[in-house]
Every structure is written in structure tokens, then in C-alpha cells.
N, C-alpha and C positions, 0 to 999 in steps of 0.2 A: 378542583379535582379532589376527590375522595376516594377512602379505600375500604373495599368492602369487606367487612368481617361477618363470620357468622357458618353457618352449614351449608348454604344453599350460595352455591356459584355460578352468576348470568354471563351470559353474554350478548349481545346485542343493541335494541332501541327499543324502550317502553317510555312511550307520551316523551318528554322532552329530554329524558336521561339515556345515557348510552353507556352500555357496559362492557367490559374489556379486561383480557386479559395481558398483563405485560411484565419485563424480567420483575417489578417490585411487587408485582402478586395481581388479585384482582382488583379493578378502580375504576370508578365511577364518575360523567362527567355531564356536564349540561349545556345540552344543543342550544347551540346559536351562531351570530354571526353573521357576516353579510353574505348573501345567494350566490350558487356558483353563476350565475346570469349577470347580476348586476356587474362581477366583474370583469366577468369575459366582453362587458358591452359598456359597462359607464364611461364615460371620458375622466371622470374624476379617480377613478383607478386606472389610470394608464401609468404612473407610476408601476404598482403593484402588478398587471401585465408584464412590464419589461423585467421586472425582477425574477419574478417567475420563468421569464423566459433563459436568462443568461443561467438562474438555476438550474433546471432541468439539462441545457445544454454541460453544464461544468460536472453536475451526477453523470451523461454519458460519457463524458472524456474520462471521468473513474472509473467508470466501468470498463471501459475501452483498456485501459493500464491493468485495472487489475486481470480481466482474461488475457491481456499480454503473458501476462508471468502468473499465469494461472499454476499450471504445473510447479513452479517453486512456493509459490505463495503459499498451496495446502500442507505445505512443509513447514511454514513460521508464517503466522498470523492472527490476531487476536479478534475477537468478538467486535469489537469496535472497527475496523479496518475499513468498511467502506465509506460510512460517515467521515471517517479522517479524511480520505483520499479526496472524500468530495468536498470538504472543508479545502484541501490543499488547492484543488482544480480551482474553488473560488477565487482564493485569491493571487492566483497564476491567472486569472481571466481582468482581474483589476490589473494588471500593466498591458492589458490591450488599448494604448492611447487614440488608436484611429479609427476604429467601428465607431459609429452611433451608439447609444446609451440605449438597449435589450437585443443586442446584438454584439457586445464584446463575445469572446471565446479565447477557451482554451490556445488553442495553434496561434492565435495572433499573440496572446501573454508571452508564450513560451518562446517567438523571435526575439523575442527583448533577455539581457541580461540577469536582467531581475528574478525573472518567468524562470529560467534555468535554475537559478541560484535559487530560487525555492522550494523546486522540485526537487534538488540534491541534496542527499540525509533524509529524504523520507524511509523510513524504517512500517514494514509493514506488519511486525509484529512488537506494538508497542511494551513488552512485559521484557523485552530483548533489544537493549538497542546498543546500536554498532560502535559508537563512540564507549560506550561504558563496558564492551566484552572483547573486544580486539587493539589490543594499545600496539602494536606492531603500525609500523608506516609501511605502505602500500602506494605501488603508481599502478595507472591506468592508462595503455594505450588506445590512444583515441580510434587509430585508423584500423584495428586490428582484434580491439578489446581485451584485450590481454591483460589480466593483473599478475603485479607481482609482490608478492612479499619475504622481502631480503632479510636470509637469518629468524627464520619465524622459530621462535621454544615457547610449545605449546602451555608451561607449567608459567612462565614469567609472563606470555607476550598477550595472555588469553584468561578472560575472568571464567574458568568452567563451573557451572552450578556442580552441588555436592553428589557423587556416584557416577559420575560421567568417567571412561575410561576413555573414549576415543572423540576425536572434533575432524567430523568433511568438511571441505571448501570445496563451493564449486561458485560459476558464473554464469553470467550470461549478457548479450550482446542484445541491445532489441533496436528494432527501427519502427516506429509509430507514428502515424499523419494522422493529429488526431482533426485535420482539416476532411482528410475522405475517410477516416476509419482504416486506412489499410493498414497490417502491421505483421512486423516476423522478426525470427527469433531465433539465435544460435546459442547452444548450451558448450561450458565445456566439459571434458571429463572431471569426475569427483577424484580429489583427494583425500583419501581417510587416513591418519595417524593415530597414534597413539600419546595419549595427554605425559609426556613427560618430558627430560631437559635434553632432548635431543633438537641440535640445532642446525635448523637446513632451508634453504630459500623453496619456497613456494610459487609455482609458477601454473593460472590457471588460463588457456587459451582456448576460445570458445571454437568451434571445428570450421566457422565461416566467417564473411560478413555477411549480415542479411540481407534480404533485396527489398528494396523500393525508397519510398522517400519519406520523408517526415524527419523528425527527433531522433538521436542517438541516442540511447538509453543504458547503463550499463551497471547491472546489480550482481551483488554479492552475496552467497547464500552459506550460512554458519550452522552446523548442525552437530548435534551432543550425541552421544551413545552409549550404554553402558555395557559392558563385553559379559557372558555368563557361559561360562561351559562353551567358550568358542564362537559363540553367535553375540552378534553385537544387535541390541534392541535400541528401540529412539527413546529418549532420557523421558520422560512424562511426557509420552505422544507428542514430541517437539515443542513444550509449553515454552523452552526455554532458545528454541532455536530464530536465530537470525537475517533479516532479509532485508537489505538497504540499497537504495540509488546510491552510488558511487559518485558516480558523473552524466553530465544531460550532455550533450552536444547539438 
């Protein structure tokens, strides 16, 4: 791979080079490799078939989470966020020990222990992460989704970036089968404060449980603001705001 300099900017396929544009500028690269035919057909790639295959599945189970919590997500999230998530699917689809080998998935990883426990602390905006901005302890209940956080002060319990005057908490309850796709979602009301040593328990309860079946899923959403003449604005467009898996059930 190369990178092209110069005035004149391509894009496309000329004789065996292909040009491109991507976040590190324009770059240039050269066509080869084995045919999409040979692989979709040789027995000597049946390996790389099956690989392909539990990929492609473990990218829709991301996608499937991330439009979960779509509506919070555009509130704290970074550039990188679906590659992550699909990175995480992958290897939440490695503790599926009883499918055949390109047919592991998501939903099987995720009845296992393991599967849970590494889907919880996914942090969807990696520039923000939960463990390094909220030191306050927090419970989760399972049957109800309810967090709480006992005695929370905003100025001790909470790393705020600089000009932030106020921090919402709000939540959210989800149920996701990512075995059929089906999935839904209760939010609770936000609470907004203001960043200072005032000390008071925290209690966010989402307005339902959702319906159907699959995974419990229950994330917590951290959001900065800076108050001006009365009206409270998002601290740099949410750069700084916070979105984490809590707990899977």
C-alpha cells in the first residue's frame, strides 16, 4: 500500500492499481489475489468460507446491538464503535462450544458465562470510559433494571472534563434474541444535576420491562453539559459522554 502525493487525486481501478480514498488521505494499492469464485467453490478454502461465514454473522449481531441502543448510542460514541462491537460479537461467538465450525454465533456464546462476561463493560464510546469517569458504586437490578447509585457527589464520585457544569444519568433495559433479531427497549427518565458537593442517592428506573425474549441487557448512559445564560449545551457535542453495558443477563 501507497500513498499518493502530488495535485491530482484518483479514485478508482487503472490496469492493476486501485485508488482510494481513506481517514490517512489518498492510497494506492495493487490488485491481486485469489478470485471471488475460487473461494466461494474450492474445497481447499473451506476453511476461509467458514470464517467468513461466523464473520459476517458476528458484524449482524453488532449491528443488531448497536440499533438496540441506537437512540443513546448517538449521544456517546466514537468513530471506531462498530468495528469494536464486531470485534467483541467475535469473540463472544468463540465460546459457542456446540455448533459445528462456520456456524458458531453470537446467541449460542452469549448462554455461556463467559459470552456474558465479555459483553459487560463494553463502553461504546471509547474516548469515555465508565470505569475511569464514574468511581461511585452502583447496583443493578436484574428483574426490574433499576440502578442505583447511593450517595453519589457529583465533584468526588465523577471525573468531569474541564467546563462541564452539569452530568444526566439515565438508563436503559433491553431484551435482544440475537438468535431471531427480535429486540426492545425501556428507557428511564434523565436525571440532570449540577456538578458539585451536593450529596444524594441516585435512582434511575427504566418505565418497563421489555417484551420478548433473548439477553437482558442493561446500559448506563453519562452525559456532560455546560450551563450559559440558563440553557445547558452538550460539553463538545458529547465527545466526552459515556455509554457502558452494566450487566447481560
Amino acid at each position: 500500500m501507497a500513498k499518493l502525493k502530488g495535485i491530482i487525486k484518483l479514485e478508482g481501478t487503472l490496469d492493476n492499481l486501485t485508488f482510494y480514498k481513506a481517514k490517512e488521505g489518498y492510497l494506492v494499492k495493487t490488485k491481486g489475489g485469489v478470485s471471488k469464485e475460487r473461494i466461494q467453490n474450492d474445497p481447499a478454502f473451506e476453511r476461509t468460507r467458514e470464517n467468513g461465514s461466523e464473520f459476517g454473522s458476528s458484524a449482524s449481531s453488532g449491528k443488531l446491538l448497536r440499533t438496540s441502543v441506537r437512540n443513546l448510542m448517538i449521544r456517546a460514541k466514537d468513530n471506531r464503535v462498530s468495528s469494536r462491537v464486531t470485534q467483541k460479537m467475535t469473540q463472544i461467538k468463540n465460546f459457542d462450544t456446540t455448533s459445528v465450525r462456520g456456524q458458531r454465533n453470537v446467541a449460542t456464546g452469549l448462554a455461556t458465562p463467559e459470552g456474558k462476561a465479555t459483553l459487560k463493560g463494553l463502553d461504546f464510546n471509547n474516548r469515555a470510559i465508565l470505569s475511569a469517569v464514574l468511581f461511585a458504586p452502583f447496583t443493578v437490578d436484574g428483574a426490574t433494571g433499576e440502578i442505583t447509585i447511593p450517595n453519589l457527589t457529583p465533584t468526588n464520585d465523577i471525573a468531569y472534563p474541564s467546563g462541564a457544569t452539569h452530568v444526566s444519568l439515565s438508563s436503559a433495559f433491553l431484551k435482544v434474541d440475537f438468535d431471531t433479531t427480535d429486540n426492545s427497549i425501556e428507557y428511564s427518565p434523565t436525571v440532570n444535576i449540577p456538578i458539585d458537593s451536593t450529596s444524594a442517592t441516585q435512582t434511575l428506573t427504566p418505565a418497563g420491562v421489555p417484551t420478548g425474549t433473548g439477553n437482558d441487557i442493561f446500559v448506563l448512559l453519562v452525559e456532560f453539559f455546560q450551563e450559559i445564560n440558563g440553557i445547558q449545551y452538550p460539553l463538545k457535542n458529547g465527545a466526552y459522554n459515556v455509554l457502558n453495558i452494566v450487566e447481560v443477563a
